[in-house]
C-alpha positions in Angstrom: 0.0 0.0 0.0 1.2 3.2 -0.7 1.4 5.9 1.5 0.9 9.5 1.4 4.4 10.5 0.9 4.9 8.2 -1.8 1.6 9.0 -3.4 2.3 12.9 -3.2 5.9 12.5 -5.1 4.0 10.3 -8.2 1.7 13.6 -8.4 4.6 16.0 -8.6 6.2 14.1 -10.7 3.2 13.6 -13.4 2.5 17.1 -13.1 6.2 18.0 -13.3 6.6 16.0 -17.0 3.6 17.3 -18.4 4.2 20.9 -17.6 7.8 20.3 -19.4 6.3 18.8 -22.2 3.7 21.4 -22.6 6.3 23.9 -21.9 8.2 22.2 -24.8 5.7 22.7 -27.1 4.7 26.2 -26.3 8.4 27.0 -27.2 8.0 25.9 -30.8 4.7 27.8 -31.0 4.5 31.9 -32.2 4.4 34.1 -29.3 0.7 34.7 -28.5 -0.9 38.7 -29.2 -1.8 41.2 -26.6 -4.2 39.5 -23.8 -7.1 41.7 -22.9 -8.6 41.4 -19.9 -12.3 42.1 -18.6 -14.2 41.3 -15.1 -17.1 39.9 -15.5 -20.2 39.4 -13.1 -18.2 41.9 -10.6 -15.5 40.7 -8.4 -14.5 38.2 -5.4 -15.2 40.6 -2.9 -18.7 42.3 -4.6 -20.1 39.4 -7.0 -22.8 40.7 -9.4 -23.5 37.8 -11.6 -26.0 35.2 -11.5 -26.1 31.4 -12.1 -28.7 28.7 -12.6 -28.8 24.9 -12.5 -31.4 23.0 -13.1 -32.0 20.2 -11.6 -30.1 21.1 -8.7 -26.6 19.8 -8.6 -25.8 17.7 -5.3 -23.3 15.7 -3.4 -24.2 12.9 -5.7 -23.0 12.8 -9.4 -25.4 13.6 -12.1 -26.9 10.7 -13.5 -28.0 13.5 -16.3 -26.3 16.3 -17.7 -27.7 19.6 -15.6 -29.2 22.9 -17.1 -26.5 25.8 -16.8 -27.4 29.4 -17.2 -24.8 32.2 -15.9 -25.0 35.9 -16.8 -23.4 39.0 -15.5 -22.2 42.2 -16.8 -18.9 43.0 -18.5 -16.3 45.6 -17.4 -12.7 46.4 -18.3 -13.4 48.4 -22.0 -13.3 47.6 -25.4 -14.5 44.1 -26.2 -16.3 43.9 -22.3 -18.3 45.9 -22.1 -22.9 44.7 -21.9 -23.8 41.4 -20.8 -22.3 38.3 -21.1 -24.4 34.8 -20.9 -23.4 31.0 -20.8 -26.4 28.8 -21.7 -25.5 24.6 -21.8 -25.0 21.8 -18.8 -22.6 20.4 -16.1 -22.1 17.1 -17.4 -23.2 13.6 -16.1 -21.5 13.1 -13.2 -21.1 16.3 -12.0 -21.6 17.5 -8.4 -21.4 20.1 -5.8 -17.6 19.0 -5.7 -16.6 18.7 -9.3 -18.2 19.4 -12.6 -17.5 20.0 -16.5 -18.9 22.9 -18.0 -20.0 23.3 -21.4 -22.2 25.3 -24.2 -22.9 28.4 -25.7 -21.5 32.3 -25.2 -23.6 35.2 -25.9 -22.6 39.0 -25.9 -18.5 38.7 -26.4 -17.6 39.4 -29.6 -15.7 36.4 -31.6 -16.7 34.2 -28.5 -19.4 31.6 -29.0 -18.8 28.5 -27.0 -17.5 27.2 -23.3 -16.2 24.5 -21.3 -14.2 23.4 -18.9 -13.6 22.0 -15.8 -14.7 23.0 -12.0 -14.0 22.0 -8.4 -15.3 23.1 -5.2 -16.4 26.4 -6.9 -13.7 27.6 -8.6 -13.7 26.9 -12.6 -11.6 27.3 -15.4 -13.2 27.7 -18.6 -11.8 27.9 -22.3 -13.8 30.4 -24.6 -14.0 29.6 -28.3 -14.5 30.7 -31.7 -16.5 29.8 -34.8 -13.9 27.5 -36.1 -13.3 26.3 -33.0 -10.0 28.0 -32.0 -9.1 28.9 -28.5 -9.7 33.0 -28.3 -9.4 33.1 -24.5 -10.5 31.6 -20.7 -12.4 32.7 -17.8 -11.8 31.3 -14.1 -15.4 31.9 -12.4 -15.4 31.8 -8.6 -18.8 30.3 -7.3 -20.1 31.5 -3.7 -17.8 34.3 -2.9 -19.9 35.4 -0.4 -20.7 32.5 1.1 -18.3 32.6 4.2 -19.6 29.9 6.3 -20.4 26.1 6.7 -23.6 26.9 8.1 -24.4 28.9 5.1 -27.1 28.1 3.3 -25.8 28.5 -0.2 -23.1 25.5 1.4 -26.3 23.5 2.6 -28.1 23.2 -0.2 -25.9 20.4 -1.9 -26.7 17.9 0.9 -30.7 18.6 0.2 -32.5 16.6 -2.8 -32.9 19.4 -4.8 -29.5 20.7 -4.5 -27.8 24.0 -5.1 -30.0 25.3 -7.8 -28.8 29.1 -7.9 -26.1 31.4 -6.5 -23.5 34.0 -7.7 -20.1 34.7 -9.1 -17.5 37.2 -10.3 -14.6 36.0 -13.0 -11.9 36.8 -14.7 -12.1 37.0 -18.4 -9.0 37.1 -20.3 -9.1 37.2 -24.2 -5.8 36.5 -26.6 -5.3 38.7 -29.9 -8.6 38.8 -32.0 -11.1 37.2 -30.0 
């Protein structure tokens, strides 16, 4: 059996060869443009935006994908600036804890499509185009202003109809074009 130590050290080490091979293959690509970043759906510490699931996501997995709907407003100039909506699911077999998000992106430019990958209510998303290039990523944080365990925002996972709204702010970060 394997202990902790032991199974801490694989982890560093997977982690460790795949950053140097992504690392590797970042260096033969062109430098990337001029990033652009926006807020969106305010920030950690005063969340504006607003999120839906439906069902309710729980402390048990999805046994079906879950209706997603998040919307907030833009801010940071240029490109963010109105309101920005994500319409699609968390996949089957998401939860409270973990969840993969995916769908469609409406009111930023050259955006037009999600997903990505969430755990205990921080996310971070890849934003698409058309062709389906990479144009940029946003890392939601879920329940910012939920500060406590006996919150009920945190209670609602362990009822059967789950955490079925709440808030967020994010960081939107757009490369070149988008």
């Amino acid at each position: 059996m394997m202990g902790f130590r032991t199974k801490r050290a694989i982890v560093a080490l997977v982690l460790a060869t795949g950053g140097a091979a992504l690392s590797a293959a970042a260096g033969a690509a062109p430098a990337p443009a001029a990033v652009t970043a926006c807020t969106w759906g305010g920030t950690p510490l005063a969340p504006t935006g607003s999120l839906t699931v439906s069902p309710g996501t729980t402390n048990t997995p999805a046994t079906q994908p879950l209706d997603f709907r998040a919307t907030g407003q833009l801010a940071g100039g240029g490109p963010c600036t109105g309101t920005m909506t994500f319409e699609g699911v968390l996949d089957t077999g998401s939860s409270c804890f973990t969840q993969v998000f995916e769908g469609r992106v409406r009111g930023l430019p050259g955006v037009v499509r999600f997903w990505g990958p969430g755990a205990f209510g921080v996310v971070d998303e890849l934003l698409y185009d058309s062709a389906g290039n990479v144009v940029g990523s946003d890392q939601p944080q879920v329940l910012t202003n939920a500060t406590g365990e006996g919150d009920p925002l945190f209670l609602d996972c362990g009822t059967p109809e789950g955490f079925t709204e709440g808030n967020f702010s994010s960081t939107v970060e757009l490369y070149g074009n988008a």
